[in-house]
mmCIF file as gemmi writes it, N, C-alpha and C atoms, coordinates in Angstrom:
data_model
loop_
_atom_site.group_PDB
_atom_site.id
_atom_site.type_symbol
_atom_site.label_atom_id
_atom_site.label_alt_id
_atom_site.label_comp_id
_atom_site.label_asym_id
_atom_site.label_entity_id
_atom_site.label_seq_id
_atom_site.pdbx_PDB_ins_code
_atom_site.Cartn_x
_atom_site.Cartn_y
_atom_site.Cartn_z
_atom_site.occupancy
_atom_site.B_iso_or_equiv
_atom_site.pdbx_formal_charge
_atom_site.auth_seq_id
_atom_site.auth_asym_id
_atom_site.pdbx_PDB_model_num
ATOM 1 N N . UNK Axp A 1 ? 302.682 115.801 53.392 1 0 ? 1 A 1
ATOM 2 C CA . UNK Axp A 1 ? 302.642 116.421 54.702 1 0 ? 1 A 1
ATOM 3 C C . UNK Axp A 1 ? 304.065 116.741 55.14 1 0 ? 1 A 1
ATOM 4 N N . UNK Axp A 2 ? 304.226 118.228 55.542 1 0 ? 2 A 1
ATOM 5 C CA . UNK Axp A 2 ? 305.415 118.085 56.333 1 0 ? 2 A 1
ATOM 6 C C . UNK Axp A 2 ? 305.995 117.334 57.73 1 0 ? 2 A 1
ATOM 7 N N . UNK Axp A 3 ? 307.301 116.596 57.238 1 0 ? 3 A 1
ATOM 8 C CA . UNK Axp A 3 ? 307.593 115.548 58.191 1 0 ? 3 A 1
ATOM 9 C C . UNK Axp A 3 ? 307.656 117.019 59.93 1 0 ? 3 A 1
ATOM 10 N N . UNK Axp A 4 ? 308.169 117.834 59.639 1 0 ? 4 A 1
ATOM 11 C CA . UNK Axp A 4 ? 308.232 118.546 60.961 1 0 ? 4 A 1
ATOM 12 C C . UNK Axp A 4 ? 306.661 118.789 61.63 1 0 ? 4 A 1
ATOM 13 N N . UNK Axp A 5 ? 306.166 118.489 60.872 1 0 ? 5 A 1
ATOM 14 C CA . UNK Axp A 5 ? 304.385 118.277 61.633 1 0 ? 5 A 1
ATOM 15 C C . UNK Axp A 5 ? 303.831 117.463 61.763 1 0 ? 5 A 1
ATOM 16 N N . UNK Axp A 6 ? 304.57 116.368 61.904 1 0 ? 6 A 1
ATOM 17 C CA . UNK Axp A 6 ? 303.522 115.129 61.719 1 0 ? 6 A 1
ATOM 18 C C . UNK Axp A 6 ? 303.671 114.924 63.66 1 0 ? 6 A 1
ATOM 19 N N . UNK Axp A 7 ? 302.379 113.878 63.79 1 0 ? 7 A 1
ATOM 20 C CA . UNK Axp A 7 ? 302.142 114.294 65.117 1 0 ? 7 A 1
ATOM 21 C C . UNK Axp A 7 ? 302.47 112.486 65.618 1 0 ? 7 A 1
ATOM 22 N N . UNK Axp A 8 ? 302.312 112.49 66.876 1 0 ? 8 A 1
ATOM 23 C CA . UNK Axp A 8 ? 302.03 111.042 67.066 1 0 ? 8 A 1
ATOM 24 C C . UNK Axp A 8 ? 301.047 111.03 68.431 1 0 ? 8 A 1
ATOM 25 N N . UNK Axp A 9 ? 300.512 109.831 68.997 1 0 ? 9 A 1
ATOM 26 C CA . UNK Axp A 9 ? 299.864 109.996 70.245 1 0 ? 9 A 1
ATOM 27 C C . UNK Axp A 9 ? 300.394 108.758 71.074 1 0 ? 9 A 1
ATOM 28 N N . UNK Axp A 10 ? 300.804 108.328 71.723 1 0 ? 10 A 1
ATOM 29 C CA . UNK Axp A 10 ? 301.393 107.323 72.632 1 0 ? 10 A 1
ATOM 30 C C . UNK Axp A 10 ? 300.341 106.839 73.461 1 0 ? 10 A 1
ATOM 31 N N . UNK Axp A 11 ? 299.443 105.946 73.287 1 0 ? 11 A 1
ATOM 32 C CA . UNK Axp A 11 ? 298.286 105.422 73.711 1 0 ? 11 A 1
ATOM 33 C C . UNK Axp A 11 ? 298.873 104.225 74.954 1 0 ? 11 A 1
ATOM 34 N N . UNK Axp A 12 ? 299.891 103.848 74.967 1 0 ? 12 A 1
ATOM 35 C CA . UNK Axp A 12 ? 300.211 102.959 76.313 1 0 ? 12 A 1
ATOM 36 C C . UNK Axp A 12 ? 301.65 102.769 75.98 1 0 ? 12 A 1
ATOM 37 N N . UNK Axp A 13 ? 302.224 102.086 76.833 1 0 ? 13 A 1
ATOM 38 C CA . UNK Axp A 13 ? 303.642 101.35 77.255 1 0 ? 13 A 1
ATOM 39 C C . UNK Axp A 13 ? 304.003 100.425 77.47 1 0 ? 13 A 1
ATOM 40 N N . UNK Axp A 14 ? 304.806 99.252 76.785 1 0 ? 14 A 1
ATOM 41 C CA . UNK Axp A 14 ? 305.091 98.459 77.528 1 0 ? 14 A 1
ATOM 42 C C . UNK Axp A 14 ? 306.746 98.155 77.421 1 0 ? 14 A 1
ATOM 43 N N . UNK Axp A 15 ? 308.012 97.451 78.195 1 0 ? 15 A 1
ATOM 44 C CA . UNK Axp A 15 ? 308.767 97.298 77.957 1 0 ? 15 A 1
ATOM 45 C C . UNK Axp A 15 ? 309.399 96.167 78.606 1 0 ? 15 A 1
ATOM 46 N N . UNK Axp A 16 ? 310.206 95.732 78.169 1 0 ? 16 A 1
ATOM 47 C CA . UNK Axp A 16 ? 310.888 94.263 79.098 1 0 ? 16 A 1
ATOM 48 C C . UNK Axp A 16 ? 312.605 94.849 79.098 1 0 ? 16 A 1
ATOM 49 N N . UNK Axp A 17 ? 313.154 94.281 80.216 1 0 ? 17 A 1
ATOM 50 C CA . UNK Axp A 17 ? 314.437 94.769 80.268 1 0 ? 17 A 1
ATOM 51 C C . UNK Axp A 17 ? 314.908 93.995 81.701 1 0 ? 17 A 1
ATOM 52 N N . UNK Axp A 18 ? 316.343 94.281 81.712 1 0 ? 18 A 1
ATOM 53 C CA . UNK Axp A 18 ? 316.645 93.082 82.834 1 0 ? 18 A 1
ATOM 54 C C . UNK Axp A 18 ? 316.192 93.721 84.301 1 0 ? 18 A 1
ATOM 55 N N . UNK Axp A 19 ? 315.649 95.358 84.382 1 0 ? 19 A 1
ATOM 56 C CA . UNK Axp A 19 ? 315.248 96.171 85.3 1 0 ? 19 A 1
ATOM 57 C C . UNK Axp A 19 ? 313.524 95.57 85.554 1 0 ? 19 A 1
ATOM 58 N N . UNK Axp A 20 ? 313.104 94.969 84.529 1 0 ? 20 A 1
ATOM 59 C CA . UNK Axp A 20 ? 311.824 94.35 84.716 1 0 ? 20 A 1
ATOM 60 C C . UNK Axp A 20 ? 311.435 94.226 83.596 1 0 ? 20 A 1
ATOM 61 N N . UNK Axp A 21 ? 309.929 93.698 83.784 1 0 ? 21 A 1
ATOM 62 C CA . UNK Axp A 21 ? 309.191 93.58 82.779 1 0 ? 21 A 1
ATOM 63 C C . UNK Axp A 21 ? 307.063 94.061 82.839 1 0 ? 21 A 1
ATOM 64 N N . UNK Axp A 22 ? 307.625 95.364 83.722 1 0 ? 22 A 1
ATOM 65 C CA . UNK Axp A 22 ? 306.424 96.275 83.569 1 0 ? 22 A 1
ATOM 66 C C . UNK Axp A 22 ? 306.876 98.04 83.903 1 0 ? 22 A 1
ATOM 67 N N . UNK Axp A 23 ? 306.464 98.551 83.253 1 0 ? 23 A 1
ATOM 68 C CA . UNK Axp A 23 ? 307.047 100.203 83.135 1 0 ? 23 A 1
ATOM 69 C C . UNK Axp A 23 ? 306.936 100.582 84.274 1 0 ? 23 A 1
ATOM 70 N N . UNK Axp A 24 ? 305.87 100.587 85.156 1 0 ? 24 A 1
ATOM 71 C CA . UNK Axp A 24 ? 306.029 101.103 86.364 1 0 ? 24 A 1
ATOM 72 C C . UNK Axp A 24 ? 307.158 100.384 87.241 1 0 ? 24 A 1
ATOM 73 N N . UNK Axp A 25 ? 307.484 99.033 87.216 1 0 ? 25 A 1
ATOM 74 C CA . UNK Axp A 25 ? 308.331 98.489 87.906 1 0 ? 25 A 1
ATOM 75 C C . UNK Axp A 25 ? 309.953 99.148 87.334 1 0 ? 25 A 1
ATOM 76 N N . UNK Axp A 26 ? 309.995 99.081 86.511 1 0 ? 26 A 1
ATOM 77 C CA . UNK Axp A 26 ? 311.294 99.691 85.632 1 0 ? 26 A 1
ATOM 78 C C . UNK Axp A 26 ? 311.605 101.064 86.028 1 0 ? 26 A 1
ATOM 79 N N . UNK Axp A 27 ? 310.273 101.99 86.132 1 0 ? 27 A 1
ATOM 80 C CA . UNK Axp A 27 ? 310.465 103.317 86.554 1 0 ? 27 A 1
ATOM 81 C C . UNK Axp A 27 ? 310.821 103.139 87.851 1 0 ? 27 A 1
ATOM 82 N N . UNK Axp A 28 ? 310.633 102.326 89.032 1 0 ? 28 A 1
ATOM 83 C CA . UNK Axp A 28 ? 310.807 102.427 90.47 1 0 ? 28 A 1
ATOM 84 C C . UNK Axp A 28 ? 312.456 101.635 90.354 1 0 ? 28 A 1
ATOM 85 N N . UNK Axp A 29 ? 312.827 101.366 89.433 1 0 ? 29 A 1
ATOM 86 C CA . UNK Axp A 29 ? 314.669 100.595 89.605 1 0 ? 29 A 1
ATOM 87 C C . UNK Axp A 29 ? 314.94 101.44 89.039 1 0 ? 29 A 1
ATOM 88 N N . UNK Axp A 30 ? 314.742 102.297 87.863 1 0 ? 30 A 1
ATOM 89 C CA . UNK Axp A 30 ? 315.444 103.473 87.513 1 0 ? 30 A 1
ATOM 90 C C . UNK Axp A 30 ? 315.639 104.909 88.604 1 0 ? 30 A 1
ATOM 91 N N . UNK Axp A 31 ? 314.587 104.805 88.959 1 0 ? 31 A 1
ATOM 92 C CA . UNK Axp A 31 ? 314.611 106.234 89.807 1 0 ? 31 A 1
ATOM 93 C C . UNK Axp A 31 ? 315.645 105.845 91.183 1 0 ? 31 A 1
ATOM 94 N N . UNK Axp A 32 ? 315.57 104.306 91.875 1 0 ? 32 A 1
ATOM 95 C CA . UNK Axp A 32 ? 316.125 103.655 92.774 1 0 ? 32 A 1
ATOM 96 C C . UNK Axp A 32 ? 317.904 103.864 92.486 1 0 ? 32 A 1
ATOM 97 N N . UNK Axp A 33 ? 317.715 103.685 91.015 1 0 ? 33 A 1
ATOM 98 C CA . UNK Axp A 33 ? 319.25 104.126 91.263 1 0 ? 33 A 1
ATOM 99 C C . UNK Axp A 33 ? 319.812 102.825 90.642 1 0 ? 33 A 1
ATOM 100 N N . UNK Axp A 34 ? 319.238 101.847 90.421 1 0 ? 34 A 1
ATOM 101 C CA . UNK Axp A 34 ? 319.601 100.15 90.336 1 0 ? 34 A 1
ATOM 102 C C . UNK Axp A 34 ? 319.96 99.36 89.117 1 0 ? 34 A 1
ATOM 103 N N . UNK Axp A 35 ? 320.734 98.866 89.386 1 0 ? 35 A 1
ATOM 104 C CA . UNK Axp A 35 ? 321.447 98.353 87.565 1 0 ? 35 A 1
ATOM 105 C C . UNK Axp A 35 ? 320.677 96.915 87.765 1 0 ? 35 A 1
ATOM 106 N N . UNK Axp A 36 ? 320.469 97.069 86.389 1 0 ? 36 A 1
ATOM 107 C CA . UNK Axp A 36 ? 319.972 95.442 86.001 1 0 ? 36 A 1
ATOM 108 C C . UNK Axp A 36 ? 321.242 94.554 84.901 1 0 ? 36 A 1
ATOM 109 N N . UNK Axp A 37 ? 322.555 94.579 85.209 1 0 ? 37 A 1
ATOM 110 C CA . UNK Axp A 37 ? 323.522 94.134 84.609 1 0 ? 37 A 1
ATOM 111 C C . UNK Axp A 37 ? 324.142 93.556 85.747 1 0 ? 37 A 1
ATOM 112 N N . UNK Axp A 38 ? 324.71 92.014 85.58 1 0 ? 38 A 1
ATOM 113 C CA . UNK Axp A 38 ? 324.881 91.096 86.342 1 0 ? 38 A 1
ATOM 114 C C . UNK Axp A 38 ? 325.706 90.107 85.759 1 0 ? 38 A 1
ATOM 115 N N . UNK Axp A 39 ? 326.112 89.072 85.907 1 0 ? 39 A 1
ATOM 116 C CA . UNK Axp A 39 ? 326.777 88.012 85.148 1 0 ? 39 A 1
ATOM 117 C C . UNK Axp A 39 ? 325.933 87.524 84.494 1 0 ? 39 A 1
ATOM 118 N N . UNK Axp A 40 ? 326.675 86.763 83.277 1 0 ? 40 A 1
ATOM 119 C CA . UNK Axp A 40 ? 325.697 86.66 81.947 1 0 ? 40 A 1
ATOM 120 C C . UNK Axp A 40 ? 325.508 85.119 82.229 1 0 ? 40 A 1
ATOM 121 N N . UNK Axp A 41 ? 324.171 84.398 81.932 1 0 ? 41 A 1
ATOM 122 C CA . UNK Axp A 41 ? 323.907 83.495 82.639 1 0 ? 41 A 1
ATOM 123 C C . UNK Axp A 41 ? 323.546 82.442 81.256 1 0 ? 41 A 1
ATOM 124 N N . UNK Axp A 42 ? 323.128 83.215 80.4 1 0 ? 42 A 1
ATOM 125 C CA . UNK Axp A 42 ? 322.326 82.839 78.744 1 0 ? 42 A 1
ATOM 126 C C . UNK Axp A 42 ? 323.216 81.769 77.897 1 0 ? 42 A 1
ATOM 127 N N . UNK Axp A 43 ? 324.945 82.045 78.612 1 0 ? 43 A 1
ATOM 128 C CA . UNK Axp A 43 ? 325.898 81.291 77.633 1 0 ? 43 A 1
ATOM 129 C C . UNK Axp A 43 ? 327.238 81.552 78.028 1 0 ? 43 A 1
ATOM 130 N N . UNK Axp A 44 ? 328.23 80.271 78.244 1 0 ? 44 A 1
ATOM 131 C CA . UNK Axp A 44 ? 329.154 80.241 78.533 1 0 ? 44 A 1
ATOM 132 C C . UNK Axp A 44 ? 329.809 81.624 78.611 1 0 ? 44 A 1
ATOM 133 N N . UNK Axp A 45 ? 330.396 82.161 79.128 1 0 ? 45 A 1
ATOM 134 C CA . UNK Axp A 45 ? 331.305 83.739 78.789 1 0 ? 45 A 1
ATOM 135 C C . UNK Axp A 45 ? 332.576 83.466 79.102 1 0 ? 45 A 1
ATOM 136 N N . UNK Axp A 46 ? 333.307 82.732 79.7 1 0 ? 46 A 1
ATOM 137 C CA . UNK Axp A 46 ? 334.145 82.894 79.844 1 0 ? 46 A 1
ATOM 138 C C . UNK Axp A 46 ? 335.541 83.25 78.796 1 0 ? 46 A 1
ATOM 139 N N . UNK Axp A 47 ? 335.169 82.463 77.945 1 0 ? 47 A 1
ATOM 140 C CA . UNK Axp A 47 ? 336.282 83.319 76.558 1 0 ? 47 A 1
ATOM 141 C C . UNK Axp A 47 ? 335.787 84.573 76.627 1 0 ? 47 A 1
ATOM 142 N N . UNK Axp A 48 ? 335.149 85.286 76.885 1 0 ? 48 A 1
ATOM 143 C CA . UNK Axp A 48 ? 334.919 86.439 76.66 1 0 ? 48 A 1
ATOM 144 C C . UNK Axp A 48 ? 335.896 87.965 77.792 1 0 ? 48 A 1
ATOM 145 N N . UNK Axp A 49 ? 336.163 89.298 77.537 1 0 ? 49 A 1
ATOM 146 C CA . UNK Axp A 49 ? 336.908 89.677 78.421 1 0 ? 49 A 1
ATOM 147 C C . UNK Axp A 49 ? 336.018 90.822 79.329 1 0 ? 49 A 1
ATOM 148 N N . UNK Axp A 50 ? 334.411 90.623 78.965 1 0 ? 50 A 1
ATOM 149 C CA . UNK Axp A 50 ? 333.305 91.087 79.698 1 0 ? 50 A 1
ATOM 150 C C . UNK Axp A 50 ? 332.277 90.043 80.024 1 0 ? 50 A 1
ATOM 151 N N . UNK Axp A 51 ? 332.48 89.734 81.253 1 0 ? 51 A 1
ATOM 152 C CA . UNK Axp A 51 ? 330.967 88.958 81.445 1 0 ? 51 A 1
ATOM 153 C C . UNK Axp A 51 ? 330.186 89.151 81.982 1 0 ? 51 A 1
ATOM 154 N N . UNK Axp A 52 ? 329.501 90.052 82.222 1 0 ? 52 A 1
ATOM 155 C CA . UNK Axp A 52 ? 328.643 90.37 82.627 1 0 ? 52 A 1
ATOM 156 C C . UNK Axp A 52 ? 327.27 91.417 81.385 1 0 ? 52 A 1
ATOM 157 N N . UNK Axp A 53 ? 326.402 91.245 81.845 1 0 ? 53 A 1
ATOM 158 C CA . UNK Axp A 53 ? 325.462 91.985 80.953 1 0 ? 53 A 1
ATOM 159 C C . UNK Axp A 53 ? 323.905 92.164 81.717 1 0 ? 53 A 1
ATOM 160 N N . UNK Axp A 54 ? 323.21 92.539 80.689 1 0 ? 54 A 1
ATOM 161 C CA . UNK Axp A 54 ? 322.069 92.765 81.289 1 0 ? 54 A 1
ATOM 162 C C . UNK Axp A 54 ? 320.804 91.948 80.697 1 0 ? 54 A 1
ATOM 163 N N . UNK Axp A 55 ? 321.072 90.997 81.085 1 0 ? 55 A 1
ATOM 164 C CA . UNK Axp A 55 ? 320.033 89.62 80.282 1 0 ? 55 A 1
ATOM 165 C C . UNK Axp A 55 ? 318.748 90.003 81.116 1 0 ? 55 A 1
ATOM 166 N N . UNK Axp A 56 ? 317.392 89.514 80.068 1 0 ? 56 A 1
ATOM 167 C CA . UNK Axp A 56 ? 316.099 88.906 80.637 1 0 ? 56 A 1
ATOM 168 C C . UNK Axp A 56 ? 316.101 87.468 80.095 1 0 ? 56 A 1
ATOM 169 N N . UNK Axp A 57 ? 315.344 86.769 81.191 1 0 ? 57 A 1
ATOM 170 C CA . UNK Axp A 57 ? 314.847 85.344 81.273 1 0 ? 57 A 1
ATOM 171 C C . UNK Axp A 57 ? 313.685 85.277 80.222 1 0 ? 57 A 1
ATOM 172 N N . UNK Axp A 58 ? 313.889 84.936 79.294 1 0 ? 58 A 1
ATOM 173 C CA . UNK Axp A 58 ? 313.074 84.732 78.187 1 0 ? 58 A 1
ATOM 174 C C . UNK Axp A 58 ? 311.662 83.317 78.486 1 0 ? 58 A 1
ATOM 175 N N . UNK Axp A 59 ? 312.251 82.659 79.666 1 0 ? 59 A 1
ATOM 176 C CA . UNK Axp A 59 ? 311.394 82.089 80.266 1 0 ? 59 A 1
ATOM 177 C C . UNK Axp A 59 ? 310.323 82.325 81.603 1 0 ? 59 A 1
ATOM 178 N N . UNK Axp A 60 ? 310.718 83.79 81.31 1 0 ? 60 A 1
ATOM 179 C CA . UNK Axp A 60 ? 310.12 84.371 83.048 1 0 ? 60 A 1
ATOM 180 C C . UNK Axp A 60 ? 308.951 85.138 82.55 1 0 ? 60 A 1
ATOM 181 N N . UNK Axp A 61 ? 308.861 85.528 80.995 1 0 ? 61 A 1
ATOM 182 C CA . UNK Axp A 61 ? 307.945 85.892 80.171 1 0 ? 61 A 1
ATOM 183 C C . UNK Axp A 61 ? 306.245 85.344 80.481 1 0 ? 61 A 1
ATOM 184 N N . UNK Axp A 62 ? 305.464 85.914 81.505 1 0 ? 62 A 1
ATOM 185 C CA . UNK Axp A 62 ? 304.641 85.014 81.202 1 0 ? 62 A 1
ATOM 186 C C . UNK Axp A 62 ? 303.198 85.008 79.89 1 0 ? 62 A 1
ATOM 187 N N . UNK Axp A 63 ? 303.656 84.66 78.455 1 0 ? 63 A 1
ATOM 188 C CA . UNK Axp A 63 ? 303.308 84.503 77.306 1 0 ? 63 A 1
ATOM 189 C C . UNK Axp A 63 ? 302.465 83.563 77.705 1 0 ? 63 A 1
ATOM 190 N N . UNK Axp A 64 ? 300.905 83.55 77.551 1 0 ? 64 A 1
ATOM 191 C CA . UNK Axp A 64 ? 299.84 81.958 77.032 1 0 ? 64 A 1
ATOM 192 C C . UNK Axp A 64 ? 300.856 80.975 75.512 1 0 ? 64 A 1
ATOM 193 N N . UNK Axp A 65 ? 301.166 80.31 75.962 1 0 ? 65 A 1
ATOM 194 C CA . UNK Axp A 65 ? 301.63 79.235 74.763 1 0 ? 65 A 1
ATOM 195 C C . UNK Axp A 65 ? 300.051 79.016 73.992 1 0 ? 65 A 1
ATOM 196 N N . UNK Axp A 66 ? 299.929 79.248 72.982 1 0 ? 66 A 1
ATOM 197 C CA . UNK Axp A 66 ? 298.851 79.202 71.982 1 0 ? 66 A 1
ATOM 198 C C . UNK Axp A 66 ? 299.397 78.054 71.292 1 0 ? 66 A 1
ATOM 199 N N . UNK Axp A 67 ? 298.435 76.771 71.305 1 0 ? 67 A 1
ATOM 200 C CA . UNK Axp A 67 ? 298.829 75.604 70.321 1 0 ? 67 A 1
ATOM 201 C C . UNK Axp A 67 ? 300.317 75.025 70.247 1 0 ? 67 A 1
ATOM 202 N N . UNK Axp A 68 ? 301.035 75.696 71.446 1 0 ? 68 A 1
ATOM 203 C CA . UNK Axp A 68 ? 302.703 74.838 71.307 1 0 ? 68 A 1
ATOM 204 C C . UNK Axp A 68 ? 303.566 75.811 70.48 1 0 ? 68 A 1
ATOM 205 N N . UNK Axp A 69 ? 302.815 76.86 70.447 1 0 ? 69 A 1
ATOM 206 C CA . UNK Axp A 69 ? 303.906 78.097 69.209 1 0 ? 69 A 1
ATOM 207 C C . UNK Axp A 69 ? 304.877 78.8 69.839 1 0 ? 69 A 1
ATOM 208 N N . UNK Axp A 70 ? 304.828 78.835 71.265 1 0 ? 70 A 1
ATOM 209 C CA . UNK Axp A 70 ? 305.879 79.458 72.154 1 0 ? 70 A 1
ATOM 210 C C . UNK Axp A 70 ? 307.217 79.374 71.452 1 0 ? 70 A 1
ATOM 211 N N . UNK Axp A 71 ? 307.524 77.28 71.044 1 0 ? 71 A 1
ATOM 212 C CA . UNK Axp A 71 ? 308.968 77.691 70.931 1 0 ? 71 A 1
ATOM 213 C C . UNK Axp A 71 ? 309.372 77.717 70.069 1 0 ? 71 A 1
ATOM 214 N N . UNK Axp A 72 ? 308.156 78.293 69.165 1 0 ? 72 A 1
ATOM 215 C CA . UNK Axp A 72 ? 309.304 78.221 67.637 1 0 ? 72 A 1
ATOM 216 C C . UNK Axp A 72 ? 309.312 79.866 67.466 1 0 ? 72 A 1
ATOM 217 N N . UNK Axp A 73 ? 309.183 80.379 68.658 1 0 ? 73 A 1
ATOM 218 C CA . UNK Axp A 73 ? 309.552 81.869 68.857 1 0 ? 73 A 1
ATOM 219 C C . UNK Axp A 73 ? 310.479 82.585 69.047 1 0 ? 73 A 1
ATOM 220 N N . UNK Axp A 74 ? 311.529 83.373 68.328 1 0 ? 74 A 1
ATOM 221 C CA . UNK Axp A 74 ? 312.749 83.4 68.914 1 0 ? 74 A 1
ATOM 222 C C . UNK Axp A 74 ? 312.422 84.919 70.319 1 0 ? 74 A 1
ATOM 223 N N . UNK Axp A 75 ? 313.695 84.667 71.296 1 0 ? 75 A 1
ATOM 224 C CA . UNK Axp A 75 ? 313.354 85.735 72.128 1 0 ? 75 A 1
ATOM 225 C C . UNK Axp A 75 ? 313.273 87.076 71.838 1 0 ? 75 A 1
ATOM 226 N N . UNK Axp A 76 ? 313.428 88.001 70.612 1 0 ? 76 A 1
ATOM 227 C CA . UNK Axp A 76 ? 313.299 88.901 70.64 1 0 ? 76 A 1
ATOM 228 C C . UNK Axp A 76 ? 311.46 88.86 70.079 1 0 ? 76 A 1
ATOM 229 N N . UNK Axp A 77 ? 311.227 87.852 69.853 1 0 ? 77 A 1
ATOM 230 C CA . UNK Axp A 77 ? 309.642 87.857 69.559 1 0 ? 77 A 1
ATOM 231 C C . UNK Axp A 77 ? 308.942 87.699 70.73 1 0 ? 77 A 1
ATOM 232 N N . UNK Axp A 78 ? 309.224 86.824 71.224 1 0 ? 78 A 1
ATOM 233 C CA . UNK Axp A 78 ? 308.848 87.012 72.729 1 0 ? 78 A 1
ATOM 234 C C . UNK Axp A 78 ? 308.718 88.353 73.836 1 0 ? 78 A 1
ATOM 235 N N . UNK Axp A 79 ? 309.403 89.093 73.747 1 0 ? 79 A 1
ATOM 236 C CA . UNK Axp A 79 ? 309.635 90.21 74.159 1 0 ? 79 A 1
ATOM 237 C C . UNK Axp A 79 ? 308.69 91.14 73.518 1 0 ? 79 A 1
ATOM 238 N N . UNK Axp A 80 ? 309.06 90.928 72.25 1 0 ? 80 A 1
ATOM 239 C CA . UNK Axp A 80 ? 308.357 91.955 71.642 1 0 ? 80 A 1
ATOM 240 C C . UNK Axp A 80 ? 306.571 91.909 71.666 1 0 ? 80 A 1
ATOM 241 N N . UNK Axp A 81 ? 306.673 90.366 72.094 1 0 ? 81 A 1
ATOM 242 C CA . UNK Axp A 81 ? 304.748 90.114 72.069 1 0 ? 81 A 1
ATOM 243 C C . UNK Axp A 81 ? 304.366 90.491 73.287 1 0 ? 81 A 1
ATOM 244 N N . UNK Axp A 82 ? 305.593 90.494 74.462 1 0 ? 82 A 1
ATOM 245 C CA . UNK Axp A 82 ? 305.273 90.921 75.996 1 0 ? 82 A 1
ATOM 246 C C . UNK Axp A 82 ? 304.922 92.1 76.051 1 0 ? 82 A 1
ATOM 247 N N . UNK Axp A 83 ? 305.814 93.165 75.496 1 0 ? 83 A 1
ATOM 248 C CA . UNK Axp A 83 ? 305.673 94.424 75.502 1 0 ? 83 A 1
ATOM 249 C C . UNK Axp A 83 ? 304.868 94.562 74.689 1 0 ? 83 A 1
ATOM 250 N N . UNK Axp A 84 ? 304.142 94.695 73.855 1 0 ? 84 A 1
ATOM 251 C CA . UNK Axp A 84 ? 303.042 94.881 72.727 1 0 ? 84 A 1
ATOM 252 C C . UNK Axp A 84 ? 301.778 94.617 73.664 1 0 ? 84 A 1
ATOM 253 N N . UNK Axp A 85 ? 301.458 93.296 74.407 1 0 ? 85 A 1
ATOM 254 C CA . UNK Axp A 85 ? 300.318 93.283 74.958 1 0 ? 85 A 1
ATOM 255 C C . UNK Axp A 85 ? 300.572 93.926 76.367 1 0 ? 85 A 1
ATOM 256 N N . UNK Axp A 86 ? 301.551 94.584 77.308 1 0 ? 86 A 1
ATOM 257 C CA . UNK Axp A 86 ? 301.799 95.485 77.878 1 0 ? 86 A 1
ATOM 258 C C . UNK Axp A 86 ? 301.055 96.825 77.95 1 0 ? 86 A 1
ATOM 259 N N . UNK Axp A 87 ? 301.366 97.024 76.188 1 0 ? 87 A 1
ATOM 260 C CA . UNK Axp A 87 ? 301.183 98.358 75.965 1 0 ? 87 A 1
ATOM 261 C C . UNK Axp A 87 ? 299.849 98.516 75.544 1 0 ? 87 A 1
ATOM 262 N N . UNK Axp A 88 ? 299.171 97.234 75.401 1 0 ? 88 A 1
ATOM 263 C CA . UNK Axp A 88 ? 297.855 97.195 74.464 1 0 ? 88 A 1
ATOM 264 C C . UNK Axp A 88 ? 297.082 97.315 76.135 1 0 ? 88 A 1
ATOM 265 N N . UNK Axp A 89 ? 297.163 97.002 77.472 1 0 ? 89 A 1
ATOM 266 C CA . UNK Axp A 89 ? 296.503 96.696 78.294 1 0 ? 89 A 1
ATOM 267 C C . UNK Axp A 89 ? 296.573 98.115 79.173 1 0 ? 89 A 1
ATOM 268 N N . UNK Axp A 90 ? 297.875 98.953 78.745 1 0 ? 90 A 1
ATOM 269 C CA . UNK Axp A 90 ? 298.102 100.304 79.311 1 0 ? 90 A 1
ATOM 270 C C . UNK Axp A 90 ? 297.501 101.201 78.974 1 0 ? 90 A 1
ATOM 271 N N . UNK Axp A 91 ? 297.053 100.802 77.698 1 0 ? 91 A 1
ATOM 272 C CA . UNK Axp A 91 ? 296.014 101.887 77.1 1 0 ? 91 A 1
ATOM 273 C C . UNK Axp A 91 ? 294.56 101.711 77.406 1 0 ? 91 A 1
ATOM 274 N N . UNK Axp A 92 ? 294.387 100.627 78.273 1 0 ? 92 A 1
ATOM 275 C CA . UNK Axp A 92 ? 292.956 100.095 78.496 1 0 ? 92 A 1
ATOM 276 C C . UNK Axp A 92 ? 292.051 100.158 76.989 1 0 ? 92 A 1
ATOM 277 N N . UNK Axp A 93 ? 293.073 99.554 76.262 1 0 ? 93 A 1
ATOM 278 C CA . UNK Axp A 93 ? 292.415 99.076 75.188 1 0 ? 93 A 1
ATOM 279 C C . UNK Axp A 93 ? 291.347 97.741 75.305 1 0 ? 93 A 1
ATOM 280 N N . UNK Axp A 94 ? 290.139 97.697 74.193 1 0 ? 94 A 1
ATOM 281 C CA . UNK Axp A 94 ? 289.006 96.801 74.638 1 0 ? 94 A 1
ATOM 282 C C . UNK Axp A 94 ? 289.722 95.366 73.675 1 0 ? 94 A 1
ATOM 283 N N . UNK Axp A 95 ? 289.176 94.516 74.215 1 0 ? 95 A 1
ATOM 284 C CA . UNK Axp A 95 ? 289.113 92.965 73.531 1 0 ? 95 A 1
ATOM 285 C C . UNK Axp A 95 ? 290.763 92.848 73.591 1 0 ? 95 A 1
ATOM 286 N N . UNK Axp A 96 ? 291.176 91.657 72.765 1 0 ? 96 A 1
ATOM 287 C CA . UNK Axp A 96 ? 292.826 91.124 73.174 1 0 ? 96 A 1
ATOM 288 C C . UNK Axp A 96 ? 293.303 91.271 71.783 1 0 ? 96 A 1
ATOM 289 N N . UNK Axp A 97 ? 294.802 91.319 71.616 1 0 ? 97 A 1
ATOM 290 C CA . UNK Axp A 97 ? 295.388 91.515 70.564 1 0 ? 97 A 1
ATOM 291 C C . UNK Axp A 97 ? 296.152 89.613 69.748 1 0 ? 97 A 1
């Protein structure tokens, strides 16, 4: 198949970011004008000659802990399972992922 034809369909959305952690909320701080970069809170900075950034609370996630597996999750899995069932619920997709 030619790659210049291949199609895709975007069935939902989801995203986490320090602006939020639901697209419509993210779209109303983006359009607002509003930075989600702040002092970095995740880990000492001070050796550092930028401190500030744009962290999410990897604990503000609210993930069901299934069997205690939460923490052997690192945070970009976390995120990534937030936004995944985000996007699975935007699409008014049936049953759970």
């Amino acid at each position: 198949m030619d790659s210049a034809r291949r199609r895709v369909v975007i069935t939902g959305m989801g995203a986490v970011c320090a602006l939020g952690m639901e697209v419509e909320e993210i779209w109303r701080a983006v359009i607002a004008g509003r930075s989600g970069a702040g002092p970095i809170r995740q880990f000492p900075s001070d050796a550092f000659p930028v401190r500030i950034g744009s962290e999410v609370d990897a604990s503000a996630i609210p993930l069901q802990d299934v069997n205690g597996l939460r923490k052997y999750l690192s945070r970009s899995a976390q995120f990534g399972l937030w936004a995944i069932d985000r996007a699975w619920q935007d699409a008014r997709l049936e049953g759970s992922i």
